[in-house]
N, C-alpha and C positions, 0 to 999 in steps of 0.2 A: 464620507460615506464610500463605501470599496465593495465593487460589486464583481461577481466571478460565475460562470459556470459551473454549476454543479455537477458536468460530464466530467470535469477536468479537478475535482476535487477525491480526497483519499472514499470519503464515502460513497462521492458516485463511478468509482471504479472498484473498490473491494464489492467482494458479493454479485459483481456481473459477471455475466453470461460471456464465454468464450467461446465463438464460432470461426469457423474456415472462409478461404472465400465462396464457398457454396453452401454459405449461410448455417452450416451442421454444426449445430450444439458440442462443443466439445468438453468442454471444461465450467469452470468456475474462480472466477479472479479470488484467491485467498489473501495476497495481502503483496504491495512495494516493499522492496529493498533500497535505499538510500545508503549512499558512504558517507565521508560526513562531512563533506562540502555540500552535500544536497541533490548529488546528481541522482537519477534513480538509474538503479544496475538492472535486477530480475524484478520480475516477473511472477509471485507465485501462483500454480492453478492447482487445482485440486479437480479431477477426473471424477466417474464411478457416478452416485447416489446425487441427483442436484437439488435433493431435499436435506443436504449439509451432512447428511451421514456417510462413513466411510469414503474412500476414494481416496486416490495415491496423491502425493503431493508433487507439482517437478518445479525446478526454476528456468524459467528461459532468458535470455539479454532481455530487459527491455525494449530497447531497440529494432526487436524482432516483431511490434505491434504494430501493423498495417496502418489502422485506423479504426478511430468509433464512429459505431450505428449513432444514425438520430436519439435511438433509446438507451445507448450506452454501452450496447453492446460492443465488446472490442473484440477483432478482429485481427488473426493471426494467423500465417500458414501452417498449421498442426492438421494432425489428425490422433485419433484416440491411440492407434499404435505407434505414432510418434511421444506421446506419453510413456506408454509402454517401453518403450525401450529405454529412455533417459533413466539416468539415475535416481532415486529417490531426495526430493529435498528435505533438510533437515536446522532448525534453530539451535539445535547444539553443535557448538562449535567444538566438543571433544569427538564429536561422531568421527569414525578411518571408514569402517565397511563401506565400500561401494556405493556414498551416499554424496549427496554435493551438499554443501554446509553452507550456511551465511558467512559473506563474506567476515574476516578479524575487522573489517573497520565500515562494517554493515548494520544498517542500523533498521529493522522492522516499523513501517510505517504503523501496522496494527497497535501494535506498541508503543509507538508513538502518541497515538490515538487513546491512551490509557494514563500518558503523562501530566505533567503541569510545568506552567512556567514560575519561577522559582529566581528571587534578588539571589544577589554575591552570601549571602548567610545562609540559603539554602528557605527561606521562609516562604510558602506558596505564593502566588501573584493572582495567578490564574488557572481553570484548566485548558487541555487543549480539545478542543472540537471538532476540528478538521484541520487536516492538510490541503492549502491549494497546489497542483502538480503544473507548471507551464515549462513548456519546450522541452521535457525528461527532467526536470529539476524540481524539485522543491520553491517553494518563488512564496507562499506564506501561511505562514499559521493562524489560524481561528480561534481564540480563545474566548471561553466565557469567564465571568468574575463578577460578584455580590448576588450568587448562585445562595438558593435556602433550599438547604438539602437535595443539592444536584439542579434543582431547577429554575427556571426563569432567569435572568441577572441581564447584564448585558453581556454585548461580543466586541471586540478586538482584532485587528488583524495585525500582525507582526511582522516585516521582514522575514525570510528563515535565514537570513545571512544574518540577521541583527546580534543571535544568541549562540550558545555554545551549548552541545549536546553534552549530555552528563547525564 
């Protein structure tokens, strides 16, 4: 049995709330970047509308996160025109214009989160459910497997060192 914090998991950090240390609303945690040993790099937030609509994207170091609320909130030195000025972030990695791209050996935790885990033949195993996130790294996967049409089954937890991104 493996039990974890759900502050500290990909779902209980996408989708939160981004404030200053004077607790101001700033942002909205859009999704980890991971390289592919599993450290996490950025940061993505998304500004504007915190009802999911519009709003610019930026990436920051991970490392630039203070700390989280009791409720999840993570906590960063920004403010809304420190968005403003950063570059726009972007998942295409063909993007030049004045944009900051995912890193070439970056890997979208959201995206992640849309995967499965898959034997040496490429045959499904599992999906994955969550990411656990310890110390800026990836540390394990959540999978579920003997799912009937997505739901129920059980879960799994992984190493994230055990498998290889593909």
């Amino acid at each position: 049995h493996v039990t974890f914090n759900k502050r500290t998991t990909a779902d209980g950090i996408i989708g939160k709330p981004v404030v200053n240390q004077s607790n101001d609303r700033i942002a909205t945690v859009e999704d980890v970047i991971l390289d592919a040993s599993g450290d996490a790099k950025l940061l993505v937030v998304k500004d504007g509308d915190f009802a999911g609509m519009g709003g610019k994207l930026a990436a920051f170091d991970y490392d630039s996160i203070i700390s989280r609320q009791a409720d999840g909130d993570v906590v960063m030195p920004i403010t809304e025109q420190t968005i403003d000025k950063v570059a726009e972030f972007s998942y295409d990695k063909t993007d030049k214009d004045n944009v900051r791209v995912i890193p070439a050996n970056g890997y979208s935790v959201k995206g992640l989160l849309d995967g499965n885990i898959v034997d040496p033949a490429g045959k499904k195993l599992a999906s994955i459910d969550n990411l656990s996130l310890k110390g800026g790294k990836a540390d394990l996967i959540i999978a579920g497997y003997d799912k009937v049409l997505a739901m129920g089954g059980d879960k799994v937890a992984v190493d994230f060192d055990s498998g290889r991104l593909v």
